[in-house]
N, C-alpha and C positions, 0 to 999 in steps of 0.2 A: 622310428619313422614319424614324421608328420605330412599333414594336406597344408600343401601350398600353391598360389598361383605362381607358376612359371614362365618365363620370357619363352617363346619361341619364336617370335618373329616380328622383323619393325618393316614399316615401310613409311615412305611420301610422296606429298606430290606437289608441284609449284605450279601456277599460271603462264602460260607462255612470255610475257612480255614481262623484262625487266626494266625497270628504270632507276637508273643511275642520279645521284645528288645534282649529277649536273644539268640532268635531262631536267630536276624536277623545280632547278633556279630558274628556268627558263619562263615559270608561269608562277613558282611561290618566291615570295622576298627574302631567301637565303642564300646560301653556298655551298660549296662541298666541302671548305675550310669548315663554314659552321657550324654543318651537320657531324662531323667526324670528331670535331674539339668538344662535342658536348655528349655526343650520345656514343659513339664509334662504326654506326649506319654506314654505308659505304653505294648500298644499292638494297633494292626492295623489291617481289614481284607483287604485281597487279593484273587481278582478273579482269577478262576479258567477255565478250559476249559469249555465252552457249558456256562462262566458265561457274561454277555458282558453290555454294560450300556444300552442296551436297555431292557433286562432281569430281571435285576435290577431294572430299572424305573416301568418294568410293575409289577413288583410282591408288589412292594411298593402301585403304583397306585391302586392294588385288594385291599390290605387292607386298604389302605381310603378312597375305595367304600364303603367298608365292615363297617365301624365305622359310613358312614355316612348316611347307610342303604338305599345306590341305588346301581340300576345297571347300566352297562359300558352305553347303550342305553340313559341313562338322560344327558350325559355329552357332550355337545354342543361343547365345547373348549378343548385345550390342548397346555399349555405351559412346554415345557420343556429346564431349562437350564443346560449343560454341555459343558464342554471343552473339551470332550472327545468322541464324536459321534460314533457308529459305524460304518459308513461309510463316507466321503465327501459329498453325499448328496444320496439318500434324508435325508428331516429330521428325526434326529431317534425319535422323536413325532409320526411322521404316523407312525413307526413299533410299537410304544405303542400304538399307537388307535388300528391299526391290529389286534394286539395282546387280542386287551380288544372287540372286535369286535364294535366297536362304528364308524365306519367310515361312513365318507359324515359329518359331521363337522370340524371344524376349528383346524388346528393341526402344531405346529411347533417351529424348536430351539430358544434358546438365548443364545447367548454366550456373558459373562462378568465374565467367571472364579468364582472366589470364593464369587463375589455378585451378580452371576447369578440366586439364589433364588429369591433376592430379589428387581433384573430386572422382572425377568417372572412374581412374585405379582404386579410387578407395571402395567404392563402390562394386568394380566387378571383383575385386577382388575379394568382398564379402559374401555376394552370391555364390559366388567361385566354390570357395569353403565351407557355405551351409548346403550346396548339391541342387540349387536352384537352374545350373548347367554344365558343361563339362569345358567347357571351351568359351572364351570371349572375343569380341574383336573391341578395341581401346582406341578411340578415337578423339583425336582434337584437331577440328581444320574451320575456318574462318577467312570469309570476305571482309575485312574489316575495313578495307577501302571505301565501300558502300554506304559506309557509316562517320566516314570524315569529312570534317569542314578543311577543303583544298584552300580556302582565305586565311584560315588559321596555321601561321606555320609552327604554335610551339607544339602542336600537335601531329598537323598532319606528314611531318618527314618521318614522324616516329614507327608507322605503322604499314604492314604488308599483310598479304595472302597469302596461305598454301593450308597443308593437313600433311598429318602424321598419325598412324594406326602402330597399334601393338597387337599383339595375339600372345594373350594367356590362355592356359591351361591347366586344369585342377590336376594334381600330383602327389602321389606320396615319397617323400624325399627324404634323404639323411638328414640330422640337425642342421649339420653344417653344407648342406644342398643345397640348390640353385630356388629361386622363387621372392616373392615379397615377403620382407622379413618383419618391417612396419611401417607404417601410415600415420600419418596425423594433420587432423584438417583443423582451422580455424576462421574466424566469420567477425568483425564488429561491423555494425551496419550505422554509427556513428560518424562515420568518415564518409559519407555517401556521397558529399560536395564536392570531395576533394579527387575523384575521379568518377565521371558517370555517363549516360548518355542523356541527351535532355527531350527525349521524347520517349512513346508508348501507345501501346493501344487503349490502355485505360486511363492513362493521364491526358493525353494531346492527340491520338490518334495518329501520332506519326510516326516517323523508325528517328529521327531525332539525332542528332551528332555529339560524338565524343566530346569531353567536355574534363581537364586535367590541369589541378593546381600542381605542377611538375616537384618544386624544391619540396614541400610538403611529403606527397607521394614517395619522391626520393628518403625523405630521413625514415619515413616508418616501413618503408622495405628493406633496409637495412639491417634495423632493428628486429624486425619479424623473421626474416629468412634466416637471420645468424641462432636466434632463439629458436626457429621450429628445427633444423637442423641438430640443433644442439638436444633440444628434446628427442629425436626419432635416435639419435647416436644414442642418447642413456638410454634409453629402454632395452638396446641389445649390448649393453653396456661394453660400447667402442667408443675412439674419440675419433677426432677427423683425421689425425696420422691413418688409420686402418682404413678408408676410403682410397680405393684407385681412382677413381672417377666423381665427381659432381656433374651436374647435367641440369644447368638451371634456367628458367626463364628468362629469354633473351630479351629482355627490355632496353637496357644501355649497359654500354659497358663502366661507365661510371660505378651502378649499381653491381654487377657484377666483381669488379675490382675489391672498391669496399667491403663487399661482404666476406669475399675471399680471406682478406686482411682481418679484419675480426673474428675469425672461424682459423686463422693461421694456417689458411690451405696454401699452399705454392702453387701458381697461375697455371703452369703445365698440368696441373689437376683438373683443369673447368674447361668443360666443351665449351669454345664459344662459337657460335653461327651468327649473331647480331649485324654483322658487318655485310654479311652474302643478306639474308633475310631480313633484317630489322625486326619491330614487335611482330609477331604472327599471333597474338592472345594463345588462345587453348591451343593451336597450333604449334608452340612456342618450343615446348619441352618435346615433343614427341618428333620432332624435326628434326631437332640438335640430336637425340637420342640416334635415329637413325642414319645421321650423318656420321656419326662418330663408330657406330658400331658396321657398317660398310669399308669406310675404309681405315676400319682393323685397330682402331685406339681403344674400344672397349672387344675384350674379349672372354671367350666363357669362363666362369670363375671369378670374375671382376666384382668387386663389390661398389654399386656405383648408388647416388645419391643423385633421385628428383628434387626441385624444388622451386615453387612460381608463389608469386602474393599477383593479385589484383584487384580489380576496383570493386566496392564494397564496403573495408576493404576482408577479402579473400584470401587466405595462404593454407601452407601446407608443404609437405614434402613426405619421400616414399622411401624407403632401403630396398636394395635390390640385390641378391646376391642370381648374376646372369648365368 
């Protein structure tokens, strides 16, 4: 037997108001031809007033309480990653504990952008195992809208809102039982230019707008996801034939295709959501994840494969045997 953290339950949540490529030609200088021929975006939600990414995180976080058939009171830990906080501090973690009333446990952000999912899994799921708690809730939910330049269109068709939560749980399991099998995060802070936001509180004082050298961005996520995949596969010494599932950062499906293709996964292997949701950052994976395991593509036993890079630039990727 070994201690692993275990999947027991996903949920999400989106923004009431969707907008469509065509809604969004209507005020930026694109298309829906344009959008779909380059990224595979199709529509995006956007937050609304009284909608905010703590809001969002909690309503996701209910229902993967809800699926994993506890309540807020069992959940010791709370990791949440976004790039998009509601406020400079505190962390918007504690307004999600608040909010779910489980407070006097362990609660708080991570920020690594668009593989800040799958920071925060690494994370709880090392507390998880040294008995720091018995139970997590895994969140990635993001207003990124808030943070776009609408004049910039190679940017701003790209990106949406919502949040997606996980619920781990510390376990003792057979080898070949259900749980996070491995992790592995990566970080060059070299690339900083080449996707960022261009404000702060300690550089400008402002919250500042996304800011993405795209074709660049494009080659070294390529590069990076097929390599950290490939790394988290040898360690349990599988190749990507043994994967049921990938589940990776919906940025474009460009990216996604590519990578698929250097990694020789067959297309029917990879959640995609990109097209419903667009970028959602730390949102991104935890969305797809729960969209696919709802209605019924990932099911228990699955051995299914996290994976997002972002800006930084950030990557990483998880094994999952569900």
């Amino acid at each position: 037997m070994t201690l692993r953290s275990v999947l027991i339950g996903t949920g999400s949540a989106l923004p009431k108001r969707v907008v469509s490529n065509a809604e969004l030609a209507q005020t930026v200088d694109t298309s829906d031809e344009w959008i779909v021929e380059r990224t595979g975006i199709r529509q995006r939600y956007i937050a609304g007033e009284g909608e905010t990414t703590s809001t969002l995180a909690t309503d996701a976080a209910r229902r993967a309480l809800a699926a994993a058939g506890l309540e807020p009171a069992d959940i010791g830990l709370i990791v949440l990653a976004t790039a998009t906080p509601d406020q400079t501090f505190p962390a918007t973690a504690t307004q999600v504990q608040h909010a779910l009333g489980c407070n006097g446990g362990i609660a708080f952000d991570v920020a690594a952008v668009c593989s800040g999912f799958l920071y925060a899994m690494g994370v709880a799921d090392s507390l998880l195992r040294t008995g720091m708690a018995k139970r997590a809730l895994v969140i990635g939910a993001e207003t990124f809208s808030r943070i776009l330049d609408w004049d910039d269109r190679t940017t701003c068709v790209l990106f949406g809102d919502g949040a997606g939560a996980v619920v781990l749980e510390a376990r003792e399991v057979a080898e070949d039982g259900p749980g996070v099998l491995a992790t592995r995060l990566h970080a060059d802070g070299k690339h900083n230019g080449l996707l960022y936001v261009d404000g702060g509180p300690s550089s400008t004082g402002t919250v500042g707008h996304v800011r993405m050298k795209g074709p660049e961005v494009f080659r070294h996520a390529v590069v990076n996801l097929a390599e950290v995949l490939r790394e988290v596969l040898a360690d349990q010494g599988l190749t990507a034939a043994d994967l049921d599932w990938v589940v990776p950062h919906q940025a474009n499906q460009r990216i996604l295709d590519a990578t698929a293709r250097k990694l020789g996964l067959p297309a029917e292997k990879v959640v995609v959501t990109v097209d419903q949701h667009a970028n959602t950052s730390a949102a991104s994976v935890p969305l797809a994840l729960d969209t696919a395991v709802r209605d019924g593509r990932i099911k228990p036993g699955d051995l299914v494969m996290l994976e997002a890079m972002g800006g930084g630039f950030t990557w990483g990727a998880s094994l999952i045997r569900v």
